[in-house]
N, C-alpha and C positions, 0 to 999 in steps of 0.2 A: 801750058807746060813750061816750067823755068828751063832756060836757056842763058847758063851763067857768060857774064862779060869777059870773066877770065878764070884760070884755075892757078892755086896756090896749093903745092901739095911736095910731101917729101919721099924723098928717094926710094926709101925701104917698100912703098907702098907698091910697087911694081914686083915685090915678092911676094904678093898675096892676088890668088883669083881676079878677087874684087876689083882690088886697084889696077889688075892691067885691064879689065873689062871698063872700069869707068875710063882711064885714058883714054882708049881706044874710044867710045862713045862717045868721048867730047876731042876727038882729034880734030878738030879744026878751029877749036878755042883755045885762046892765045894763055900757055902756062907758064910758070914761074916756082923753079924750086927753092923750095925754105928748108930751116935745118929744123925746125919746131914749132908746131902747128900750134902752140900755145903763147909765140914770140913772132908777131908777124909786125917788126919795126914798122913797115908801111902803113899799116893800120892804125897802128898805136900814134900817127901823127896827123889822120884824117881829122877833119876840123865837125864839129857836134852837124852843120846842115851838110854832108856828104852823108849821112847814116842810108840812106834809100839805098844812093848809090855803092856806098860801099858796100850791102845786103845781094846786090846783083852778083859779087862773087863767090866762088865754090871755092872751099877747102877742103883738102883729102889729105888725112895722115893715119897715124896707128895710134891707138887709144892704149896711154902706159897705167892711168889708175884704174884700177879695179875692184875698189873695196863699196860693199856694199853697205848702206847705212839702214840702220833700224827704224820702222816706219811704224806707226799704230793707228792710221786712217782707214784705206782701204787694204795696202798689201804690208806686209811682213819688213820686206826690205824696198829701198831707192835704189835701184841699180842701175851706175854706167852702160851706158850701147850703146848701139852701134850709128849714131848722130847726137849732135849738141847744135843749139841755136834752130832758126825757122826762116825760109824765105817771104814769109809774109810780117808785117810789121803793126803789130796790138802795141798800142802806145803804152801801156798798163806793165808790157812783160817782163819777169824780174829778173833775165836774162841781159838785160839792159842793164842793170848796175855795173857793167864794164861791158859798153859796147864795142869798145874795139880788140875786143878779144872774145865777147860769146854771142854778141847777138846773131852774128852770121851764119849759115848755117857750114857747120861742120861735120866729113862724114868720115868713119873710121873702119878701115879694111880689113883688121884683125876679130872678125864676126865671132868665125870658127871657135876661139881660147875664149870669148867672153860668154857664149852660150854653154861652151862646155862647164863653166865654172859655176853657171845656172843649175843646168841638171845636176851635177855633183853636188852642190849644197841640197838641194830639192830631195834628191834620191835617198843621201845618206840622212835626212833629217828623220825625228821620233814624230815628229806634224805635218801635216798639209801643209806648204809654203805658198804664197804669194809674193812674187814680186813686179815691181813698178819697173817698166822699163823705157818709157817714156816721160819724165819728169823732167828731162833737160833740151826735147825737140820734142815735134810731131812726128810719129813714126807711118802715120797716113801719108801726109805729105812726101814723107822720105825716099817711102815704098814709090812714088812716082818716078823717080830715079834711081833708086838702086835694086828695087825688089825684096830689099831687106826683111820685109814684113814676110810676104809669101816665104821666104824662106826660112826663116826665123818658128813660124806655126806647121810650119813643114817638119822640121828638123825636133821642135821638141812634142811637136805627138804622142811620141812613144817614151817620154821620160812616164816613170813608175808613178808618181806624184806630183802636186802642184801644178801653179797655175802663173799665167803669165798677166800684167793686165797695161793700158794706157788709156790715155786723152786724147781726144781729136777736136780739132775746129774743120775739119775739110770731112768732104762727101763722097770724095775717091775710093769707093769700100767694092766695086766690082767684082774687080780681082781677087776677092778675100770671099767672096761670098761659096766659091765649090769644093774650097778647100775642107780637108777630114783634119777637122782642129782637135777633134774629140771632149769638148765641150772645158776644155784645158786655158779660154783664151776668156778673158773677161775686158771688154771696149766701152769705153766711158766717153758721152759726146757732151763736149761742153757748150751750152746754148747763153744767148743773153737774148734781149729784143731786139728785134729789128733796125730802131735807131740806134743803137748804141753797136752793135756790128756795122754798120753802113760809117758811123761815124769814128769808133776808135779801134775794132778790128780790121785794118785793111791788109788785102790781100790774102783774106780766109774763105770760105762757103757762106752763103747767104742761110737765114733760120730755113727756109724753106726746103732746101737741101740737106740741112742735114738731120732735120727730122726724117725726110725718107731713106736716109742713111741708116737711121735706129730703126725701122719700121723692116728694111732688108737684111741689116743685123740679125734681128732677132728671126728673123722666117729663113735663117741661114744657119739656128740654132747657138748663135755666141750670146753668152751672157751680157748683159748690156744696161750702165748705170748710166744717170743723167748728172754734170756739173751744171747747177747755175753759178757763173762764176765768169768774171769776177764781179761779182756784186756791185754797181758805181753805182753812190745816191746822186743822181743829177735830179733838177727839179722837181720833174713828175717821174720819178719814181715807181712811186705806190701802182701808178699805174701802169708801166710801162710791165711791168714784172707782174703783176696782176691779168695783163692781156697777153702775157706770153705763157703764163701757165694754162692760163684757160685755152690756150692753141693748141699749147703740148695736148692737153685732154681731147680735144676735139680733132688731132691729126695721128696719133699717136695710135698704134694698130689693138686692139683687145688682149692680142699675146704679150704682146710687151707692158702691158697697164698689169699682165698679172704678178710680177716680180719686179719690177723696175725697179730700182733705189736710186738716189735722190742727194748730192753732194752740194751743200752750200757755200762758197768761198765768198771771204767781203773782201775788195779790192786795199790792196798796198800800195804804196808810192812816193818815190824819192824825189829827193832835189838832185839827180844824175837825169831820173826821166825828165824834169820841167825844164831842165835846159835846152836837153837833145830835144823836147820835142817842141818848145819854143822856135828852135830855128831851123828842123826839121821838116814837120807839121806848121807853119806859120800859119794858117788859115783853118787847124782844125781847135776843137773845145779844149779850153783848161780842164784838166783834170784835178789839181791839187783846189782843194777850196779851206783854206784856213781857219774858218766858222765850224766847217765838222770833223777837221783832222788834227789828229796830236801825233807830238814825237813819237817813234818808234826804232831807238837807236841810232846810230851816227848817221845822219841826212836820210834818214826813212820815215814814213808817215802811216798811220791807219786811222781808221773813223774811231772817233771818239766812244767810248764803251757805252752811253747812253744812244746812242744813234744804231748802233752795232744790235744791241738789244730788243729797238723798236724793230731795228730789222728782221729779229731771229724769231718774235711774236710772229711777225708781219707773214714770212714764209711759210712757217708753221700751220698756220691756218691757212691760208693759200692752198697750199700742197694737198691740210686735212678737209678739204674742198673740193678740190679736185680729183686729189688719188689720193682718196681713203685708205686705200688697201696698202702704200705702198709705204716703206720707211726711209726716212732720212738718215743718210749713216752719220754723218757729222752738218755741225754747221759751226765755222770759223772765219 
């Protein structure tokens, strides 16, 4: 259970439920009020090897943008909620292109106006809507201190239409499992191998967890897709993602083999991550390798389109191996 070093959070938040529920839950950790949770001077002068430690703190303010961006992967729209940032630390995450202002985790107390703004688009729409509402934090994780999830599948139930959906690296699905979602919630778990969790996701759920995470999902009746992502070619490869698919197959319940769908992401990477995580992470894997990555805009990297490609075979038939049946909605 994260138990923050300290709390940074503004004023107004003590005019909402939430925020006087979260003060009071962390009253005996040491606070400090700020005028804007998106200006926190202190932070902004932390040196690249405090990033852990600076992750130990909690920020609570009110979430001012709200505009929903157009999305053509899994859902409709990317929409702001109610957290930004993660307490666990994936060396990979693109959240880190300004780590002293997103990578921590930040939780926003104005739930109520941004779910409402949900259902009103949804309701008054001529379509089924999806939207992403996890794209900028874990909302598993979230849920383990604020409840925001339970509350969140609670509350839009009874919208007329659409659906809500996110990502997870954690196994904390318990609480979510008696809830009456009404088949409105769609949960995406994003898996890699073993090594490469132990090694560049730290402080997330081990594979093993969170397959029976999807295996609970689904006998819980939520819709439930699988990320491999983010794709890293480290040496053996082939194989590592090769032995994690054929797990998937071999751990993964009947019910869930019979829809599942299947998101493939190839990992990105900057020179903001090879700094931070140079003297961060001193002791774990380089991730940039300059033999298979090319530019990708101002200090960002991706694998090379010929490497990207062998990969997108490589999955392909892995997947049409394993699960026949099921489809890949993208692979990027």
């Amino acid at each position: 259970m994260f138990r923050p070093k300290a709390i940074y959070f503004e004023k107004d938040i003590e005019d909402y439920t939430l925020g006087k529920e979260l003060l009071k839950k962390y009253n005996e950790v040491p606070k400090i009020e700020i005028e804007n949770h998106n200006a926190i001077e202190e932070m902004r002068k932390k040196e690249n090897k405090e990033f852990l430690d600076m992750k130990r703190n909690l920020i609570i303010g009110v979430r001012k943008t709200h505009n929903f961006v157009p999305n053509h992967k899994i859902s409709d729209y990317l929409v702001p909620y109610t957290s930004s940032g993660c307490t666990a630390a994936c060396m990979y995450c693109y959240l880190v292109c300004n780590y002293n202002k997103c990578a921590y985790l930040r939780l926003f107390v104005n739930r109520e106006k941004m779910l409402e703004k949900i259902i009103k688009t949804s309701e008054t729409s001529e379509k089924e809507l999806v939207f992403e509402i996890g794209s900028n934090s874990d909302l598993v994780l979230e849920n383990t201190i604020t409840n925001n999830l339970i509350w969140t599948i609670e509350n839009f139930k009874n919208c007329s239409k659409g659906k809500l959906t996110f990502p997870t690296k954690f196994d904390m699905v318990d609480d979510l499992l008696k809830l009456n979602h009404k088949n409105k919630i769609i949960i995406r778990m994003s898996v890699n191998p073993d090594e490469i969790i132990n090694k560049v996701e730290f402080g997330t759920s081990r594979l093993n967890g969170r397959i029976e995470a999807i295996n609970k999902l689904k006998e819980a009746g939520y819709q439930v897709g699988i990320l491999i992502a983010p794709v890293i070619f480290v040496d053996n490869w082939r194989n590592l993602y090769s032995e994690l698919i054929k797990k998937l197959s071999e751990k993964l319940s009947k019910n869930i083999k019979k829809d599942v769908f299947f998101e493939i992401i190839f990992m990105t990477y900057s020179y903001v991550h090879t700094k931070i995580n140079e003297e961060a992470f001193q002791n774990a894997i380089n991730l940039y390798d300059k033999n298979l990555m090319t530019g990708r805009g101002m200090g960002k990297y991706c694998y090379k389109n010929e490497l990207r490609q062998e990969g997108e075979v490589f999955f392909k038939e892995q997947l049409a191996k394993y699960f026949p049946n099921n489809r890949i909605a993208y692979i990027v």
